[in-house]
C-alpha positions as CSV (number, residue, x, y, z in Angstrom):
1,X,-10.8,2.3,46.5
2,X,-12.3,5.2,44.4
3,X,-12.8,5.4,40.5
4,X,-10.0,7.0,39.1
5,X,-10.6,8.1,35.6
6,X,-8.0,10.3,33.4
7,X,-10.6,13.1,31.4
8,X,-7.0,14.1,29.4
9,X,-7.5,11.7,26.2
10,X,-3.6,12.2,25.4
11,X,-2.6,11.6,29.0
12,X,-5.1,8.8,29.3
13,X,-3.5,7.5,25.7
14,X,-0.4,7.4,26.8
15,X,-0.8,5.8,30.2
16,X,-2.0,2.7,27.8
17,X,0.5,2.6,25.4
18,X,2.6,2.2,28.6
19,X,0.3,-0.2,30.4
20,X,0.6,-1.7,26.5
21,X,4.4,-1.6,26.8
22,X,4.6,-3.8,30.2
23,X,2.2,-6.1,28.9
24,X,4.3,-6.5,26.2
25,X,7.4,-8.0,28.3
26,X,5.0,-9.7,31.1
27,X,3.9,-11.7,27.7
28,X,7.0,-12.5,26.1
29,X,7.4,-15.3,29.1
30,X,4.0,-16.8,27.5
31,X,5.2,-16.4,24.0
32,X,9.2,-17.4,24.2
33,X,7.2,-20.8,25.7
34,X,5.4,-21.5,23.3
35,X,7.1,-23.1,20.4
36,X,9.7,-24.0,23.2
37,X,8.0,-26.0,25.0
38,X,6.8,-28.0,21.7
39,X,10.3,-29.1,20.7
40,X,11.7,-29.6,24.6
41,X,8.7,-32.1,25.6
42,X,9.7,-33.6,21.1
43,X,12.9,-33.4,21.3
44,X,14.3,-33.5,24.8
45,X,12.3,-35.7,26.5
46,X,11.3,-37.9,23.6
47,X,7.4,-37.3,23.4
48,X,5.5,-37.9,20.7
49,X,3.2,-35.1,19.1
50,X,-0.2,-35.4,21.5
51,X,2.0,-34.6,24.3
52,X,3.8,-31.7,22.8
53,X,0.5,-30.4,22.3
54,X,-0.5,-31.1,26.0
55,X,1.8,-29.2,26.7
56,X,0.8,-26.3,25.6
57,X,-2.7,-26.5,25.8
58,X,-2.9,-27.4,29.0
59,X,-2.2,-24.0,30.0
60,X,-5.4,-23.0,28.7
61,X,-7.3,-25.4,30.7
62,X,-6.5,-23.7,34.0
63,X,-7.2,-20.4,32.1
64,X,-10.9,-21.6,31.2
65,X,-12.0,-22.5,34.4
66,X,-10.7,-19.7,36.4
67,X,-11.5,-17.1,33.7
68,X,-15.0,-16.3,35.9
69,X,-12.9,-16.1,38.7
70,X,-10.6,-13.4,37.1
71,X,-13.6,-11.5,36.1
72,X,-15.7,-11.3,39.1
73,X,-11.9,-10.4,41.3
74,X,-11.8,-7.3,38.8
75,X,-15.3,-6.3,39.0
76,X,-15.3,-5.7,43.0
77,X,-11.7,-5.7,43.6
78,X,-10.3,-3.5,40.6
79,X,-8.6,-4.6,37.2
80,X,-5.1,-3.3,39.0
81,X,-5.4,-6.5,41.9
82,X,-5.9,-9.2,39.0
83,X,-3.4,-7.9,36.8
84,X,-0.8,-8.1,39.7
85,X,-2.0,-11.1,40.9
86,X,-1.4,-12.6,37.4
87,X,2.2,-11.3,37.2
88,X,3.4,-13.3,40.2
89,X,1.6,-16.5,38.7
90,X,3.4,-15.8,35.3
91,X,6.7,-15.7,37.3
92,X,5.9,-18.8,39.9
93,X,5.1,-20.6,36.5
94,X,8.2,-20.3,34.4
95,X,9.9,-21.0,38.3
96,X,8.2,-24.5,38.1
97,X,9.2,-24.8,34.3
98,X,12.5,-24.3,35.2
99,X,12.3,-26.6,38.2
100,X,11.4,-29.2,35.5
101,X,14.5,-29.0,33.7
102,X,16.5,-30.3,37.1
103,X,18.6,-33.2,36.8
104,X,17.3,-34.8,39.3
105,X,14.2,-35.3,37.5
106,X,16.2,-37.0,34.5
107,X,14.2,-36.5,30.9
108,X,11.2,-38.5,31.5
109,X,7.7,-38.8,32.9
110,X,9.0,-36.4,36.3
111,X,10.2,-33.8,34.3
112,X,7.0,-33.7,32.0
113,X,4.7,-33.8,35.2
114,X,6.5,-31.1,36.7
115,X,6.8,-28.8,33.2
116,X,2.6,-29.9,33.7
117,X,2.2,-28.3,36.4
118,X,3.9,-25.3,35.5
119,X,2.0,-25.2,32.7
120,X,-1.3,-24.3,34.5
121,X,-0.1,-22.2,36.8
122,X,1.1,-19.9,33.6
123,X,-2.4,-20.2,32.6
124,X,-3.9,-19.1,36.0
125,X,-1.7,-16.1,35.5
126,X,-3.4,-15.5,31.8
127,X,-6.4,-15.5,33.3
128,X,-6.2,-12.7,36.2
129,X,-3.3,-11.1,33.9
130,X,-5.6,-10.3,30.8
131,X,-8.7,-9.5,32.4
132,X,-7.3,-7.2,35.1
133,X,-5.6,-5.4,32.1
134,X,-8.2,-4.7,29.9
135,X,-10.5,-4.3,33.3
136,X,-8.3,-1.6,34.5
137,X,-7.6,-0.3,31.0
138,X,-11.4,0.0,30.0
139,X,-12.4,1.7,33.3
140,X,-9.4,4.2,33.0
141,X,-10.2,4.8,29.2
142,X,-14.3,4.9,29.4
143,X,-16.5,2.9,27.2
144,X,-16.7,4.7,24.6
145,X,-12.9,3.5,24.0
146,X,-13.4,-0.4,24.5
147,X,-12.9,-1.4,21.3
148,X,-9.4,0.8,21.2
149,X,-8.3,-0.8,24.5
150,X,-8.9,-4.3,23.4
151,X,-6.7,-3.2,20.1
152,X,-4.1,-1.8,22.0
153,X,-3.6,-4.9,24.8
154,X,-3.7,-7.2,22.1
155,X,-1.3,-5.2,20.3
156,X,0.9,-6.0,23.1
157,X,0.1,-9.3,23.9
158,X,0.7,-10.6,20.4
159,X,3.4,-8.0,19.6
160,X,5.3,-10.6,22.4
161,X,4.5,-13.5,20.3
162,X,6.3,-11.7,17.0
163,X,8.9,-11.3,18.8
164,X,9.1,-13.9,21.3
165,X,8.7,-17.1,19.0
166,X,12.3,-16.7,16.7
167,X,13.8,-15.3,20.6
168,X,12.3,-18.7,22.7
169,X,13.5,-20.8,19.7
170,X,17.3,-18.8,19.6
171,X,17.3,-18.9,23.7
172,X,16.1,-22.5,23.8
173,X,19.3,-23.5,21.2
174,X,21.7,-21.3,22.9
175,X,20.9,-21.7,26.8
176,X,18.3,-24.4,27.1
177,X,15.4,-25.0,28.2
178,X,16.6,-23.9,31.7
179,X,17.8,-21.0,30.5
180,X,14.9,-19.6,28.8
181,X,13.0,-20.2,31.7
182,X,15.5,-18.4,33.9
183,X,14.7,-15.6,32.3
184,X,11.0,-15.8,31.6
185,X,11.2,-15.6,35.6
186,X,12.7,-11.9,35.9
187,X,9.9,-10.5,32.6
188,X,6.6,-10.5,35.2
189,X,8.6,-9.1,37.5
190,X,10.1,-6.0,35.7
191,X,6.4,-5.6,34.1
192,X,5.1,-5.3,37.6
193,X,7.6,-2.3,38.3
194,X,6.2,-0.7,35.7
195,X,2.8,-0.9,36.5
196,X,3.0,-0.3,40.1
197,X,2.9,3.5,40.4
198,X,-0.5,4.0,38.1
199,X,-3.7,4.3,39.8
200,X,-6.1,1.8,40.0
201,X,-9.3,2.1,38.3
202,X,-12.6,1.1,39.6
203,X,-15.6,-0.3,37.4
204,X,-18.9,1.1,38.1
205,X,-21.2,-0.2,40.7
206,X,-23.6,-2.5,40.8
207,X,-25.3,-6.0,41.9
208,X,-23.1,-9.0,40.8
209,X,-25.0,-11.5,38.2
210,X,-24.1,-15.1,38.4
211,X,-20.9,-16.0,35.6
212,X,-24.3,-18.3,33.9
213,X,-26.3,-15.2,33.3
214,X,-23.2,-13.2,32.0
215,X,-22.5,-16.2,29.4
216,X,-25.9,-16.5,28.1
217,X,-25.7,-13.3,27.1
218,X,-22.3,-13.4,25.4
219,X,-21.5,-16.9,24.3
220,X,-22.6,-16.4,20.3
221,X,-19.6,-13.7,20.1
222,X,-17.7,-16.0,22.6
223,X,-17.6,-18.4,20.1
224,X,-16.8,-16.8,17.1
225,X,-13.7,-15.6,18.6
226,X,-13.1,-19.5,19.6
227,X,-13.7,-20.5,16.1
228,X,-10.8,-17.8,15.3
229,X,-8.7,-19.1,17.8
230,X,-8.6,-22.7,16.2
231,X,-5.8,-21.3,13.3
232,X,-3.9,-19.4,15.8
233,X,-3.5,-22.0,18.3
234,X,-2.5,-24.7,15.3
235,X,-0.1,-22.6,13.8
236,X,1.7,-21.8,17.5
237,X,1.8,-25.1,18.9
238,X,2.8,-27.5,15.1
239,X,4.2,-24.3,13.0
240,X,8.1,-25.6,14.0
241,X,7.5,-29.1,14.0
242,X,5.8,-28.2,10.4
243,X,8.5,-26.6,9.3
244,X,10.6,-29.6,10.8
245,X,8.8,-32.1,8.6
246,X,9.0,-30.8,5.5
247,X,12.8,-30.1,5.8
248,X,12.4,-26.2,5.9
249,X,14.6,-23.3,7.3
250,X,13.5,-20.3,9.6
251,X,10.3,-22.3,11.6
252,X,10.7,-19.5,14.6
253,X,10.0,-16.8,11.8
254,X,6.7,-18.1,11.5
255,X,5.3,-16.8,14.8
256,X,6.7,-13.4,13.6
257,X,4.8,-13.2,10.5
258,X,1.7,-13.8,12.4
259,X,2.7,-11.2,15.0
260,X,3.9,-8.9,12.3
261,X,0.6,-8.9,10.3
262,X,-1.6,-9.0,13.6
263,X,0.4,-5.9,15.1
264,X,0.4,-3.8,12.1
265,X,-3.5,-4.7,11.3
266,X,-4.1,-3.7,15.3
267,X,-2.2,-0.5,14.9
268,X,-3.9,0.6,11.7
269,X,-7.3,-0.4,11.9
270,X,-7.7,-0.5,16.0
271,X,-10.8,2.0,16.3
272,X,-12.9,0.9,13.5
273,X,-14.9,-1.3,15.7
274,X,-16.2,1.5,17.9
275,X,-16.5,3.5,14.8
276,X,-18.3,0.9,12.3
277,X,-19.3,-1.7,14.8
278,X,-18.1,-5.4,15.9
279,X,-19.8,-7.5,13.4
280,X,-18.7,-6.2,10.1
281,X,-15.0,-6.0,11.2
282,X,-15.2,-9.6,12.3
283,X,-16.6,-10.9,8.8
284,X,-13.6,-9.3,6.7
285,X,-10.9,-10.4,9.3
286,X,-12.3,-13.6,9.7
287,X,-12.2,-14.1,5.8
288,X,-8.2,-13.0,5.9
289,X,-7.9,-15.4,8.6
290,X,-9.4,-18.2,6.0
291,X,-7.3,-17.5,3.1
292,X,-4.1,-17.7,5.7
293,X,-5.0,-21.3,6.9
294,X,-5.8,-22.5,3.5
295,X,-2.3,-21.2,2.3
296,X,-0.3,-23.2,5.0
297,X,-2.6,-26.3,4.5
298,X,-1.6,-26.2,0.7
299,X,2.0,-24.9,0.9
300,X,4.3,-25.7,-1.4
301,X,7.0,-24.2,-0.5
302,X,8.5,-22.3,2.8
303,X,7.6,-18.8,1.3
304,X,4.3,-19.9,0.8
305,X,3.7,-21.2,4.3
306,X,4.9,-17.6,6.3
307,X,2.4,-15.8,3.9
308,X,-0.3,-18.0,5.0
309,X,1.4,-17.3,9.0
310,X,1.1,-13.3,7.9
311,X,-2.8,-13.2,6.2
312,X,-3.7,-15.5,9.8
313,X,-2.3,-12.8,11.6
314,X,-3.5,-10.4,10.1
315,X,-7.1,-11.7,10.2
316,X,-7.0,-13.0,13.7
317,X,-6.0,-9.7,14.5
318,X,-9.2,-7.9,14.9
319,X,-11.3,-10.4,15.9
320,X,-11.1,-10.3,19.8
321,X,-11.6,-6.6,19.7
322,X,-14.4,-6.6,17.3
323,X,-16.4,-9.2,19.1
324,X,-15.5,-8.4,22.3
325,X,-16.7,-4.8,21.8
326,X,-20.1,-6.6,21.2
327,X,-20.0,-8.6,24.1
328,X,-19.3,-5.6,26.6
329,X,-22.1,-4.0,25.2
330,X,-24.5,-6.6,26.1
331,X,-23.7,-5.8,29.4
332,X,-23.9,-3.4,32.8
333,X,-20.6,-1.2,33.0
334,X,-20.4,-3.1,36.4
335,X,-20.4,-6.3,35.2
336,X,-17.8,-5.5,32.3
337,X,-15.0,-7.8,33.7
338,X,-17.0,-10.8,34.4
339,X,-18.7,-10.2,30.9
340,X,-14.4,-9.9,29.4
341,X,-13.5,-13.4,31.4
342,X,-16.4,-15.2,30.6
343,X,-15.8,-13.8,26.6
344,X,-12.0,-14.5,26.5
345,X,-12.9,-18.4,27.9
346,X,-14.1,-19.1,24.6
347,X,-10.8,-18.1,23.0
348,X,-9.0,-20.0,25.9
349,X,-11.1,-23.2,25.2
350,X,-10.5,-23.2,21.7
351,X,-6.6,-23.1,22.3
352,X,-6.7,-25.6,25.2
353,X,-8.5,-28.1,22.9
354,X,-6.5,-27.4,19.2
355,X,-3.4,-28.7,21.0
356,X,-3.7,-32.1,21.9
357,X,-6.6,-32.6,19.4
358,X,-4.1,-31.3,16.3
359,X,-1.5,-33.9,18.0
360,X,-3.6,-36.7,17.1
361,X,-4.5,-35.1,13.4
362,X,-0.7,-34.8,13.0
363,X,-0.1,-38.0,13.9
364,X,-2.6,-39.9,11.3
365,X,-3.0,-37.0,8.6
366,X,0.4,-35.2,8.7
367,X,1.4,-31.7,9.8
368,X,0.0,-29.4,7.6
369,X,-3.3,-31.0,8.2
370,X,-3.7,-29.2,11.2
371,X,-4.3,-25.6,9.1
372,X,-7.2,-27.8,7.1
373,X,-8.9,-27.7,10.7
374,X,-8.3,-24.5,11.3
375,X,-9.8,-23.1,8.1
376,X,-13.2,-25.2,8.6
377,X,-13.4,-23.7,12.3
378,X,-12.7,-20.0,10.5
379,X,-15.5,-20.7,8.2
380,X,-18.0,-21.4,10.5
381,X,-17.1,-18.7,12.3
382,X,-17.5,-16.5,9.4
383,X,-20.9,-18.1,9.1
384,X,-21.9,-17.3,12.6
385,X,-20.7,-13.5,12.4
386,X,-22.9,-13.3,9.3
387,X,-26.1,-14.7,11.3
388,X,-25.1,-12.0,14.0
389,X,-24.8,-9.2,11.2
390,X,-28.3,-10.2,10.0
391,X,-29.5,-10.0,13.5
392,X,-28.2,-7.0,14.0
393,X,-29.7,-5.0,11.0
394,X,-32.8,-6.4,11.3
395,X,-32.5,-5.1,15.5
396,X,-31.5,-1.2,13.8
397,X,-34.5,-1.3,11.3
398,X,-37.0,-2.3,14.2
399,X,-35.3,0.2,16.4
400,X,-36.2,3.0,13.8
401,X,-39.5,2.0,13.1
């Protein structure tokens, strides 16, 4: 399989937005699940909080230890092969969640094992899905364009969750949990059609470093997008069971704010990482990111608490990007996949753990001490990204000298 590499920057652009667009509707059977799944495991089978959040972190476990895997597949067999390979698991997945919603397997411990199951295999797709897309992306694009391809897939990606919180929530009442499901089957599947008549893209050459190597490299901007993650993955998993507790209106809107401020920071401010660097993008979103978790820990009222979902959006929203972009450049073009798996794992750990661990702060502290969490993780993060600013200057001046 040869490099293919588009030297027309308007072509090339718009061969992303479209790659962007089937993303978009791949993702929306991640994000319809989401707050979904949190009120089916509550509500319908009469589970307490830790395993609502179980439910939806576990996804992220299979994602962790497979994200190596996912990279290593792109970097000698093509960003393309993963990203396919991904859509099938995204549709076997919500097949299996379905499957749990039988009646045979009554509203117990079978169907929870099952919706489990199902669970990890949607975050085995997450894995090869992501990094096949921005390994395939980034080798079309060049790497001068990193940090604009990790804009523009996560534009998509969390584009779905803006919309497909309030739709998983208004599917979920109307059709079930079967029938969102049903449909979350057919998403992957139409995505892949898209994709399939756009060249492959190859990353450069080289020898293969072991994931350990890769990871000692990246792991200080690794975890500074973890730390980020924290607020996102509390406010996804508990925002509608927050909302339920204080007696509010319009929980599936909350997901939309975030989207709604992520997309529109994305859109506006997507190249100013290759243009002004990583580090200093990171520090400003990261301290958006802090105000929004300190508003929904305090919130008073409804209003309050989806301007607090819109300033975390908006401040998560160019955090993956900006660090990643620093991550990719620690590393050989040939090694950029492994180097984006080992990178998004942090991210992935960070929402694997929020989820069961916020359970259990729900459970003795109340709901909206979840967001109190999440702001401490944002401002250690801001604290780390500050050390890696420092580091960086003081790298320039010794440069120059």
């Amino acid at each position: 399989m040869t490099n293919v590499q588009n030297t027309n920057p308007s072509s090339s652009l718009r061969t992303l937005v479209w790659m962007t667009l089937a993303l978009f509707l791949a993702y929306l059977s991640v994000a319809m699940s989401m707050p979904a799944v949190t009120l089916h495991v509550s509500q319908t089978l009469g589970m307490g909080n830790v395993a609502s959040g179980l439910g939806v972190g576990i996804a992220f476990l299979s994602t962790i230890l497979s994200r190596g895997w996912a990279g290593r597949l792109a970097d000698e067999r093509g960003g393309k092969f993963a990203m396919f390979r991904g859509l099938v698991l995204y549709a076997a997945a919500s097949l299996l969640c379905w499957a749990s919603s039988l009646p045979v397997l009554g509203h117990g411990t079978g169907a929870y094992l099952v919706l489990l199951v199902g669970r990890l295999v949607l975050g085995l797709g997450e894995s090869f899905a992501l990094v096949g897309m921005l390994g395939w992306a980034m080798a079309a694009m060049g790497p001068a364009r990193s940090g604009q391809v990790m804009a523009l897939v996560g534009t998509g990606m969390y584009g779905a969750f803006a919309v497909g919180g309030p739709l998983g929530l208004w599917l979920l009442e109307r059709l079930g949990f079967a029938g969102l499901m049903a449909g979350s089957i057919a998403l992957p599947l139409v995505s892949g059609a898209m994709l399939w008549s756009i060249a492959p893209a190859m990353s450069a050459q080289g020898r293969r470093a072991p994931f350990s190597d890769v990871l000692g490299l990246i792991w200080k901007q690794g975890a500074v997008v973890g730390l980020q993650g924290v607020g996102f993955a509390a406010l996804g998993a508990f925002f509608p069971l927050y909302f339920l507790a204080h007696g509010w209106q319009g929980a599936g809107y909350g997901l939309t704010c975030f989207g709604v401020g992520f997309v529109l920071v994305r859109l506006l401010a997507g190249r100013l990482p290759d243009r002004i660097g990583g580090t200093q993008v990171a520090l400003v979103s990261l301290a958006i990111e802090a105000v929004g978790q300190a508003l929904l820990w305090l919130a008073p009222h409804p209003v309050v608490a989806m301007v607090g979902a819109l300033l975390t959006g908006m401040g998560c929203s160019m955090v993956f990007p900006a660090m990643g972009l620093e991550a990719v450049k620690r590393v050989p073009a040939h090694l950029r996949g492994t180097a984006i798996g080992g990178f998004a794992a942090f991210q992935d750990l960070a929402y694997g753990v929020t989820g069961p661990m916020a359970g259990l702060i729900a459970d003795h502290y109340g709901h909206s001490s979840v967001f109190l969490v999440g702001l401490i993780a944002t401002v250690v993060g801001i604290g780390m990204t500050w050390r890696l600013a420092r580091v960086s200057r003081a790298e320039r001046v010794s440069t120059l000298a």
